[in-house]
PDB file of N, CA, C and O in Angstrom:
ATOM      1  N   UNK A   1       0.840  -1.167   0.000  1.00  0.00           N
ATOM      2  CA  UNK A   1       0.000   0.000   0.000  1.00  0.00           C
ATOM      3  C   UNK A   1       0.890   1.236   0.000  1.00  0.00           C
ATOM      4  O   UNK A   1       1.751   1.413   0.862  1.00  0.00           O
ATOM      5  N   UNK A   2       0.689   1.953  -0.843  1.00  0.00           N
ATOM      6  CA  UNK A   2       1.092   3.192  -1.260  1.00  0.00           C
ATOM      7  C   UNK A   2       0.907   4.376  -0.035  1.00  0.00           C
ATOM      8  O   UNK A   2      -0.241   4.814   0.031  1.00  0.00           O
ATOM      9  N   UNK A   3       1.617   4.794   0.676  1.00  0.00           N
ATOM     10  CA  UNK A   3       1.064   5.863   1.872  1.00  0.00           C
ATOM     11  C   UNK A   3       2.194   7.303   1.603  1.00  0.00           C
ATOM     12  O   UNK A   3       3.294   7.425   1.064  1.00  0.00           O
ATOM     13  N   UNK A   4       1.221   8.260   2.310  1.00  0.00           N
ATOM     14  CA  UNK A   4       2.209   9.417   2.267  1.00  0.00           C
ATOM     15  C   UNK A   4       1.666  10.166   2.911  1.00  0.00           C
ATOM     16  O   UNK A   4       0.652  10.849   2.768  1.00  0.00           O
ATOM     17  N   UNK A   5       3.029   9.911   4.349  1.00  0.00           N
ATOM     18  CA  UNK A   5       2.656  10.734   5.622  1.00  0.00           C
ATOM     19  C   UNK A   5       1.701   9.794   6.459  1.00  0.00           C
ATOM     20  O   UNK A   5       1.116  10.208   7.460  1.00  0.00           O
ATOM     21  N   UNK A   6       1.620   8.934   6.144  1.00  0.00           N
ATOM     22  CA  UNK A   6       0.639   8.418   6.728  1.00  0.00           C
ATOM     23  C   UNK A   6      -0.862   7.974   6.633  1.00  0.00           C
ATOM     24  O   UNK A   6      -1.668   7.280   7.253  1.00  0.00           O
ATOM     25  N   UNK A   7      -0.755   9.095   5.034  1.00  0.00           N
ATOM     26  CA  UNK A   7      -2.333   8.867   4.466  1.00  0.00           C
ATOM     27  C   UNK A   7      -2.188   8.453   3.411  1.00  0.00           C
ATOM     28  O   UNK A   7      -1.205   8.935   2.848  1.00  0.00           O
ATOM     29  N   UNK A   8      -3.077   7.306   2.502  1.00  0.00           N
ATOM     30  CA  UNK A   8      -3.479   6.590   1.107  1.00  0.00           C
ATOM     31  C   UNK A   8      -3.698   7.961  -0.215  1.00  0.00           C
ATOM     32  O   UNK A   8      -4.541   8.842  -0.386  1.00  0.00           O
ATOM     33  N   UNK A   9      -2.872   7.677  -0.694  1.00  0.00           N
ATOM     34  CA  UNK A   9      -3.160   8.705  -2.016  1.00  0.00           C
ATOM     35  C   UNK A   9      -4.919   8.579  -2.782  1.00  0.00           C
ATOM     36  O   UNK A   9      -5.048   8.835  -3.979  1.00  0.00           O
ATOM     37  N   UNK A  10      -5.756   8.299  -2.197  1.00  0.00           N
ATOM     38  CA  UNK A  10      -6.867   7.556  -2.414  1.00  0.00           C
ATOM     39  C   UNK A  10      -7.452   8.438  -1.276  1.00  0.00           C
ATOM     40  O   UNK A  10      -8.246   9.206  -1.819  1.00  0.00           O
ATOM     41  N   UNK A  11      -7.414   8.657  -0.016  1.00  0.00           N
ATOM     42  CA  UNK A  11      -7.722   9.547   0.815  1.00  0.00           C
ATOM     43  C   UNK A  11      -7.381  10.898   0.548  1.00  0.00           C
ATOM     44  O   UNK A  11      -8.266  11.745   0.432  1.00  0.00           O
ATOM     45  N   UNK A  12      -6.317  11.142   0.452  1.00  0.00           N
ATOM     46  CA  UNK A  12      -5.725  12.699  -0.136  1.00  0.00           C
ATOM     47  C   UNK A  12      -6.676  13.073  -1.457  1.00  0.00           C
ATOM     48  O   UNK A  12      -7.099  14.219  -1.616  1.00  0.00           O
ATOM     49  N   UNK A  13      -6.905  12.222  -2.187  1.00  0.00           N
ATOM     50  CA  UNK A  13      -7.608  12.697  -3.868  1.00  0.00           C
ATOM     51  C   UNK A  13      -9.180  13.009  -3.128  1.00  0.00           C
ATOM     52  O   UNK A  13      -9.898  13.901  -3.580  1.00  0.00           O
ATOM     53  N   UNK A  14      -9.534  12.297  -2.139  1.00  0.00           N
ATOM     54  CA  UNK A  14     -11.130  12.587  -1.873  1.00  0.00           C
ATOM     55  C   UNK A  14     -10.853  14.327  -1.520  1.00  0.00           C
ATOM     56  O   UNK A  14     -11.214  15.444  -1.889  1.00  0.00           O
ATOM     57  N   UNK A  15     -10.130  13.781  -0.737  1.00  0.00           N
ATOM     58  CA  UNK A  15     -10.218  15.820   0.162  1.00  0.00           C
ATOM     59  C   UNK A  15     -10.031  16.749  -0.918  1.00  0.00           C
ATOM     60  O   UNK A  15     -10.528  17.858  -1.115  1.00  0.00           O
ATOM     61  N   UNK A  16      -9.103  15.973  -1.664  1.00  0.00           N
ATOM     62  CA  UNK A  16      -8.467  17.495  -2.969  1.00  0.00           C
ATOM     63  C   UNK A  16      -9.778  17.646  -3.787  1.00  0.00           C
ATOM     64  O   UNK A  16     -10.056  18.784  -4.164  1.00  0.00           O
ATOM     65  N   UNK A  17     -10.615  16.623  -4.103  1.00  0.00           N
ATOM     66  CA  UNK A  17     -11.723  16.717  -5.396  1.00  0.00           C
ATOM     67  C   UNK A  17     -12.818  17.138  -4.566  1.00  0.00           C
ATOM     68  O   UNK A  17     -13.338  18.241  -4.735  1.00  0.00           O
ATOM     69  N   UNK A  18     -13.242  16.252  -3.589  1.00  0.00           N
ATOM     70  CA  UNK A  18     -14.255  17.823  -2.518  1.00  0.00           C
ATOM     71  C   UNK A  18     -14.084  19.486  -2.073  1.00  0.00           C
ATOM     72  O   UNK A  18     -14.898  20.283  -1.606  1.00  0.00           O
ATOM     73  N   UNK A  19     -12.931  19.590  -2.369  1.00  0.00           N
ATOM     74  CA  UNK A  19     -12.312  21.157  -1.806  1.00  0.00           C
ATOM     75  C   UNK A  19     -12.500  21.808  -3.104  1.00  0.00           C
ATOM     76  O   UNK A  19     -12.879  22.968  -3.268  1.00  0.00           O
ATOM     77  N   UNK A  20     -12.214  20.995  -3.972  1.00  0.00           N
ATOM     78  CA  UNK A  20     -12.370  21.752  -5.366  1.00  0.00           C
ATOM     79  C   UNK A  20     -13.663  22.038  -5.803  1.00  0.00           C
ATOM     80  O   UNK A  20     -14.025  23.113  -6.280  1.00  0.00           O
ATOM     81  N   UNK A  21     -14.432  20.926  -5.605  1.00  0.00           N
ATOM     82  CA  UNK A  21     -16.213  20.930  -6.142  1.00  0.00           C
ATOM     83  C   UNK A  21     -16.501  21.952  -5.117  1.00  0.00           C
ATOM     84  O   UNK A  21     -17.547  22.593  -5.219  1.00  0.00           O
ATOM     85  N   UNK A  22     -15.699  22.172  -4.157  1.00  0.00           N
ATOM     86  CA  UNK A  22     -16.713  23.112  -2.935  1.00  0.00           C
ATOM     87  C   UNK A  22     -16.774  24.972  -3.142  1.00  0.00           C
ATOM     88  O   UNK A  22     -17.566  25.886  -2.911  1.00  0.00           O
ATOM     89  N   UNK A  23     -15.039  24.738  -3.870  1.00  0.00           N
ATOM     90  CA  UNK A  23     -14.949  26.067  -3.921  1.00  0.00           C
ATOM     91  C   UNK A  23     -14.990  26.150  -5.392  1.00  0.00           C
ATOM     92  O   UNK A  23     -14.137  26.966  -5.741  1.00  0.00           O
ATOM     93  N   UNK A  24     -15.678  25.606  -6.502  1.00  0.00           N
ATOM     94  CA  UNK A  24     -16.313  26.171  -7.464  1.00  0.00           C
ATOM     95  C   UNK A  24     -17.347  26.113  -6.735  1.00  0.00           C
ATOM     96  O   UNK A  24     -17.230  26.937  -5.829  1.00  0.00           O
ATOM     97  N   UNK A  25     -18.355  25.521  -6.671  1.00  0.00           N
ATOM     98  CA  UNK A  25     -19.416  25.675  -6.461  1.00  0.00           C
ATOM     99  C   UNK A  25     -19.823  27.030  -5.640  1.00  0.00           C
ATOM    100  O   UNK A  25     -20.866  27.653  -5.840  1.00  0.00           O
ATOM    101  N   UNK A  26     -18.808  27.383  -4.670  1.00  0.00           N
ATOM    102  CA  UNK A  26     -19.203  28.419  -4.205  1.00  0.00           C
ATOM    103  C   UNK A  26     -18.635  29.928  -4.837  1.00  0.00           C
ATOM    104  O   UNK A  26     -18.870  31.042  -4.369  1.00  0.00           O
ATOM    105  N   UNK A  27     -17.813  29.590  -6.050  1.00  0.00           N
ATOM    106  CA  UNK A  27     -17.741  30.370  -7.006  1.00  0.00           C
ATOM    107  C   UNK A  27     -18.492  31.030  -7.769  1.00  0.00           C
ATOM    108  O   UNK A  27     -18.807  32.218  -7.698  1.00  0.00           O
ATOM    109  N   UNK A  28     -18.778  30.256  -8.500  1.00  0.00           N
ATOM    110  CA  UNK A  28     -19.973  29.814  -9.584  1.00  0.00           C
ATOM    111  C   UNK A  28     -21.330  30.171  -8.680  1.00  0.00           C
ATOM    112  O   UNK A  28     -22.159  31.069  -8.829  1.00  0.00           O
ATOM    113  N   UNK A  29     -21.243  29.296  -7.857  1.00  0.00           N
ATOM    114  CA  UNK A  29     -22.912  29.898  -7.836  1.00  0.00           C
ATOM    115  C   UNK A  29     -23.198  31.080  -6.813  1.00  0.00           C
ATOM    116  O   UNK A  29     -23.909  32.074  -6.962  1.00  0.00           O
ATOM    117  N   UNK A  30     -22.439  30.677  -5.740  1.00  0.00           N
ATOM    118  CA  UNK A  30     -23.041  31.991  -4.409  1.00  0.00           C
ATOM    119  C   UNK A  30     -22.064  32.910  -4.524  1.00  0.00           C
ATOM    120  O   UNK A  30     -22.241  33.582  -3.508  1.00  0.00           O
ATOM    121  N   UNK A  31     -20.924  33.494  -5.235  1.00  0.00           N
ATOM    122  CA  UNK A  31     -20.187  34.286  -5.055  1.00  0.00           C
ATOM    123  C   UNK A  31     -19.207  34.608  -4.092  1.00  0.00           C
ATOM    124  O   UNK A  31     -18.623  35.691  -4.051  1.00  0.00           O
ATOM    125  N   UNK A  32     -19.010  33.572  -3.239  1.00  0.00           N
ATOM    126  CA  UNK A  32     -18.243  33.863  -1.891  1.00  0.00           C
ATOM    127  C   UNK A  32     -17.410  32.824  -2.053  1.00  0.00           C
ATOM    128  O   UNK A  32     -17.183  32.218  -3.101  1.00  0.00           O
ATOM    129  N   UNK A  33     -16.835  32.585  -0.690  1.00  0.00           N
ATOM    130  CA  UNK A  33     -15.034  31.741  -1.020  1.00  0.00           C
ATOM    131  C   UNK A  33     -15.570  30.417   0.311  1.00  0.00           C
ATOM    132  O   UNK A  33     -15.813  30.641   1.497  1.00  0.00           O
ATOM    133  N   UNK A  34     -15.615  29.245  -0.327  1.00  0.00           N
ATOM    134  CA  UNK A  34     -15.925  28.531   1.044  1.00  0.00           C
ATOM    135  C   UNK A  34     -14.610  27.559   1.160  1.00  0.00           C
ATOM    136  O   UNK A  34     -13.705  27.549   0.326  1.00  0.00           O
ATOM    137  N   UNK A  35     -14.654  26.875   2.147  1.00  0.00           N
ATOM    138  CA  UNK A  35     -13.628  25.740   2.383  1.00  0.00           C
ATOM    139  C   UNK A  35     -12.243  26.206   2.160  1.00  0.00           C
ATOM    140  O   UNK A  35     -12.156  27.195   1.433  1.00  0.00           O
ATOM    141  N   UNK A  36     -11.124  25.708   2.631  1.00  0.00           N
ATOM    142  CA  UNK A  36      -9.828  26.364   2.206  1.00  0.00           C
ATOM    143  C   UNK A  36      -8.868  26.302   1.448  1.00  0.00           C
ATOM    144  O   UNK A  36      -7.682  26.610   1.566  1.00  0.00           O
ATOM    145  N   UNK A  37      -9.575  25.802   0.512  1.00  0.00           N
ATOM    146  CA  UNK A  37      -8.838  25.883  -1.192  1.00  0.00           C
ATOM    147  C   UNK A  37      -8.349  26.973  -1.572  1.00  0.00           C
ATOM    148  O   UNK A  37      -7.248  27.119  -2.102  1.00  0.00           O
ATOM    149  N   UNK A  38      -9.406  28.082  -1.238  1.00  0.00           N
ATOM    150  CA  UNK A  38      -8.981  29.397  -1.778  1.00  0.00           C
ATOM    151  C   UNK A  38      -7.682  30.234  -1.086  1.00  0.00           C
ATOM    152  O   UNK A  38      -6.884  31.077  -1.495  1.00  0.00           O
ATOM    153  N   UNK A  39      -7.919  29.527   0.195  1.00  0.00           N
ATOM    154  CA  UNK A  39      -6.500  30.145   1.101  1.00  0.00           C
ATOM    155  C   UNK A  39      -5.023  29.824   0.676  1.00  0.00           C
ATOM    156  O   UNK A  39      -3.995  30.402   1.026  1.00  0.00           O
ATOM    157  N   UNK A  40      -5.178  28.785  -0.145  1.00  0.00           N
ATOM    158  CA  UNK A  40      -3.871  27.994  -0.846  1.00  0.00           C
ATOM    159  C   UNK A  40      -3.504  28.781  -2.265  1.00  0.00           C
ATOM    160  O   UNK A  40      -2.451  29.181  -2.762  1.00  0.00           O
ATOM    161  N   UNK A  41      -4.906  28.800  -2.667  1.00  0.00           N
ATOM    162  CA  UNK A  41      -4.231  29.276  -4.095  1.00  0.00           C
ATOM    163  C   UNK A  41      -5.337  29.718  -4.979  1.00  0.00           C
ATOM    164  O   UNK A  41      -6.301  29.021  -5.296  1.00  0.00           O
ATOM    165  N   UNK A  42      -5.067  31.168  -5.418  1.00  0.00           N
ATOM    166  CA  UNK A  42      -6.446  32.328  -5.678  1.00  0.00           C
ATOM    167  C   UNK A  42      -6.378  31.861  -7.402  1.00  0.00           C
ATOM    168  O   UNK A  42      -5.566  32.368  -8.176  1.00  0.00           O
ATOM    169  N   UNK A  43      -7.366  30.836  -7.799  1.00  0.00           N
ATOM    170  CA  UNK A  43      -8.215  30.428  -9.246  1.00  0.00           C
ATOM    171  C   UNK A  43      -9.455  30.651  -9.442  1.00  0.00           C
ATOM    172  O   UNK A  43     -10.449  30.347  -8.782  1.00  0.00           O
ATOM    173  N   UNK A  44      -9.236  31.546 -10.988  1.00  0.00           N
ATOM    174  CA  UNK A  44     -10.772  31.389 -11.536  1.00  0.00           C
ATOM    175  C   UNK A  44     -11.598  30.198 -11.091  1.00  0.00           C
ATOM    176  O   UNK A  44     -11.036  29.114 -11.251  1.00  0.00           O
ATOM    177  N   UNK A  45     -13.098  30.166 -10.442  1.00  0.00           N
ATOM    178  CA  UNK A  45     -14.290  29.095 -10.710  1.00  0.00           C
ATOM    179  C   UNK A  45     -14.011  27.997 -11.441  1.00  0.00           C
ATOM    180  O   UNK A  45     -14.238  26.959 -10.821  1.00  0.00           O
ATOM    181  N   UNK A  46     -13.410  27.784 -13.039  1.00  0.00           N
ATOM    182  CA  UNK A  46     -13.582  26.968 -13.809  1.00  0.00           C
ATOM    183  C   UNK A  46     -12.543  26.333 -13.811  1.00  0.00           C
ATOM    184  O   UNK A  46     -12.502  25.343 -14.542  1.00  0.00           O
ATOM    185  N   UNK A  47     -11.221  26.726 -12.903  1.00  0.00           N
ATOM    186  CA  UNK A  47     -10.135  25.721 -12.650  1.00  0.00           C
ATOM    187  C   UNK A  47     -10.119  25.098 -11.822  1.00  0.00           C
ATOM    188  O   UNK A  47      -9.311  24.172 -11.766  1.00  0.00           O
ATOM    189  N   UNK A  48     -11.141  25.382 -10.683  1.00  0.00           N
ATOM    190  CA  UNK A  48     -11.510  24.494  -9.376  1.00  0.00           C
ATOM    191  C   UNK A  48     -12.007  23.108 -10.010  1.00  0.00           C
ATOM    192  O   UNK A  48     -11.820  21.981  -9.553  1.00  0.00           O
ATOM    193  N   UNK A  49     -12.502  23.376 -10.861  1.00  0.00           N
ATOM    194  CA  UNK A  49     -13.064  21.817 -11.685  1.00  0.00           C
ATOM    195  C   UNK A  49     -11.678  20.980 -12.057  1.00  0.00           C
ATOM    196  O   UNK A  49     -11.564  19.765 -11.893  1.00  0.00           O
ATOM    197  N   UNK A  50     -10.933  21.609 -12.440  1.00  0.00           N
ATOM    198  CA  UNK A  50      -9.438  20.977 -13.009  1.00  0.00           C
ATOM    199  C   UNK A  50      -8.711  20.208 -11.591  1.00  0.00           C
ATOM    200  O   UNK A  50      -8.120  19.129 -11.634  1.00  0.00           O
ATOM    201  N   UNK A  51      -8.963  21.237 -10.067  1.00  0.00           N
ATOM    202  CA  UNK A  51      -8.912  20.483  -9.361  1.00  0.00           C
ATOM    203  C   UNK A  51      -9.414  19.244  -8.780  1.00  0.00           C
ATOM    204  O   UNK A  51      -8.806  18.480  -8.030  1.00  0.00           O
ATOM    205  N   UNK A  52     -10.570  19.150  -9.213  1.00  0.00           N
ATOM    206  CA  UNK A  52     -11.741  17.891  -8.925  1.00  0.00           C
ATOM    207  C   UNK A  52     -11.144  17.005  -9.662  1.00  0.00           C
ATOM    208  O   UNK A  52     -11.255  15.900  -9.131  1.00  0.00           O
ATOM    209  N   UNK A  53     -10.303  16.953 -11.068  1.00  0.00           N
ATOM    210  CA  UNK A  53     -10.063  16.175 -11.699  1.00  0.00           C
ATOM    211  C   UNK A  53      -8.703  15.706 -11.100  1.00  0.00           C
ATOM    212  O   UNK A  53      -8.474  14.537 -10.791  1.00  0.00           O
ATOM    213  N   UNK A  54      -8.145  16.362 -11.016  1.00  0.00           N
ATOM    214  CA  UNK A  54      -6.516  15.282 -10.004  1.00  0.00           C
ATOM    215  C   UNK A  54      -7.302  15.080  -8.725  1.00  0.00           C
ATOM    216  O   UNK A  54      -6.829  14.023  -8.309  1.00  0.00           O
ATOM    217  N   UNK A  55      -8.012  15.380  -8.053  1.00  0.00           N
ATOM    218  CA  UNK A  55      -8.533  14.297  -6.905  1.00  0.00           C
ATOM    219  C   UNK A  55      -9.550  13.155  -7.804  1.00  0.00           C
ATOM    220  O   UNK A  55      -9.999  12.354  -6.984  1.00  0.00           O
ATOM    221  N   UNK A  56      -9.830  12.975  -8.597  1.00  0.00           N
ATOM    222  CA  UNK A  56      -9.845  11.843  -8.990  1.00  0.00           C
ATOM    223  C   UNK A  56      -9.011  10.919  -9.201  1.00  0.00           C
ATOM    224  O   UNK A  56      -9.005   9.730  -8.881  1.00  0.00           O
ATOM    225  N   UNK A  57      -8.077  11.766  -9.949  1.00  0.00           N
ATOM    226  CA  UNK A  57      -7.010  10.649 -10.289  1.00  0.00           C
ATOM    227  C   UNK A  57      -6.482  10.262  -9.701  1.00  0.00           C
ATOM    228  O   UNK A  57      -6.105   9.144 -10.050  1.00  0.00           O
ATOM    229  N   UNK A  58      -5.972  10.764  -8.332  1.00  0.00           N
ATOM    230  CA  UNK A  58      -5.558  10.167  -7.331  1.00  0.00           C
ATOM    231  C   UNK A  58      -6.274   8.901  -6.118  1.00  0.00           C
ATOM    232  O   UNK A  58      -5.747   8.174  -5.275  1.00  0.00           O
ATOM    233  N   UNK A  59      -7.686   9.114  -6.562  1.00  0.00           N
ATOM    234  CA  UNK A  59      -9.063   8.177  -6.129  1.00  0.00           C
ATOM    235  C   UNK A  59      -8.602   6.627  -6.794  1.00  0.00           C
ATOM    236  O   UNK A  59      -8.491   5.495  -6.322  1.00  0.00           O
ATOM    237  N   UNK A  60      -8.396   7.271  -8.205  1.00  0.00           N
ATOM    238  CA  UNK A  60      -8.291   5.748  -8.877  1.00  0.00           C
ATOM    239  C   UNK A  60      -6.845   5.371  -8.461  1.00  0.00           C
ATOM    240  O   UNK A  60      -6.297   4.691  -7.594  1.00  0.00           O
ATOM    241  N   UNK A  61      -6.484   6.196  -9.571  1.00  0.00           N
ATOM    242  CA  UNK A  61      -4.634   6.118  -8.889  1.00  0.00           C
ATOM    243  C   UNK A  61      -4.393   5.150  -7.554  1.00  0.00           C
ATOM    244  O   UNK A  61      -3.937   4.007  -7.549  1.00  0.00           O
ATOM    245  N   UNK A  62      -4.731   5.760  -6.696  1.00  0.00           N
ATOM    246  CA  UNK A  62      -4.708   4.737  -5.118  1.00  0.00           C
ATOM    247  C   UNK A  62      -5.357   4.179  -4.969  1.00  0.00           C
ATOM    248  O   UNK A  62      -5.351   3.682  -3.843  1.00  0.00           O
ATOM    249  N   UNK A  63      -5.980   3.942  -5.496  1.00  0.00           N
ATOM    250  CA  UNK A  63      -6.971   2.680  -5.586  1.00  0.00           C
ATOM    251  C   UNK A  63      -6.285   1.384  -6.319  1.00  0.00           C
ATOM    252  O   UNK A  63      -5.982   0.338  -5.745  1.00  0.00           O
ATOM    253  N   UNK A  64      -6.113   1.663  -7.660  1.00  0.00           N
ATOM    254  CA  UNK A  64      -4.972   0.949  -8.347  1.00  0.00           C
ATOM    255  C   UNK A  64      -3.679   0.244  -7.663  1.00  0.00           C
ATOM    256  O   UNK A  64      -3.126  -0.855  -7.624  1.00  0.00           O
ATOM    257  N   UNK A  65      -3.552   1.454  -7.192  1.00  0.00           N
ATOM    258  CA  UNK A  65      -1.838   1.081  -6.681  1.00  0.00           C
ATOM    259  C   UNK A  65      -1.802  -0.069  -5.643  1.00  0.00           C
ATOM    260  O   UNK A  65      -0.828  -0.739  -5.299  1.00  0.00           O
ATOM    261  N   UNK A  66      -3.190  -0.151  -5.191  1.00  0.00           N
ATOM    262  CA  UNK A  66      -3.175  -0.905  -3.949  1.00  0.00           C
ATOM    263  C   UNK A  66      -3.734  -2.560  -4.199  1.00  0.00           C
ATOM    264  O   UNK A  66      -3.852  -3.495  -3.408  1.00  0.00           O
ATOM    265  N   UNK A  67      -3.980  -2.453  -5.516  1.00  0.00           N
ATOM    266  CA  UNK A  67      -4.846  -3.558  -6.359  1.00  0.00           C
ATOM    267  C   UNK A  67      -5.935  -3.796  -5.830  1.00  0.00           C
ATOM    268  O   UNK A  67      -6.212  -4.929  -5.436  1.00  0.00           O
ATOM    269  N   UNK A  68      -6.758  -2.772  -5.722  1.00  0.00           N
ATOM    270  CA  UNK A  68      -8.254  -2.717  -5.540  1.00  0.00           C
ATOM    271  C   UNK A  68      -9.425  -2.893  -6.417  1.00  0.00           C
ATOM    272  O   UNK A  68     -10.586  -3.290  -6.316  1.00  0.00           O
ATOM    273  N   UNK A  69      -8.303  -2.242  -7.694  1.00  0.00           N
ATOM    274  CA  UNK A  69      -9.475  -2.282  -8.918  1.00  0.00           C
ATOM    275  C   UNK A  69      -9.180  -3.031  -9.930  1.00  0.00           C
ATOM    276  O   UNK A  69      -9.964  -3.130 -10.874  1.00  0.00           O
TER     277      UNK A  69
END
């Protein structure tokens, strides 16, 4: 099993692709800054989606790595 720090690259991709859906979403729709994505690093709405997509890949990715799938 693949770990880093202590946590599954499969755990890390959930948090990264929820933080991302959270802070487009609160882009895009309500205009305000939620969760602390934005404290890391100031992106247009439509690249927060680009973030959702490497927490996927890291979903499967560690998932893979661990021969799950």
């Amino acid at each position: 099993m693949r770990t880093t720090i202590g946590y599954t690259l499969e755990s890390i991709g959930y948090v990264v692709g929820a933080q991302g859906l959270v802070s487009f979403a609160s882009q895009a729709l309500f205009g305000t800054e939620w969760g602390w994505m934005h404290k890391v690093v100031d992106l247009p709405s439509i690249a927060y989606l680009g973030i959702v997509v490497v927490g996927l890949a890291l979903v499967v990715g560690g998932g893979k790595s661990i021969g799950r799938f």
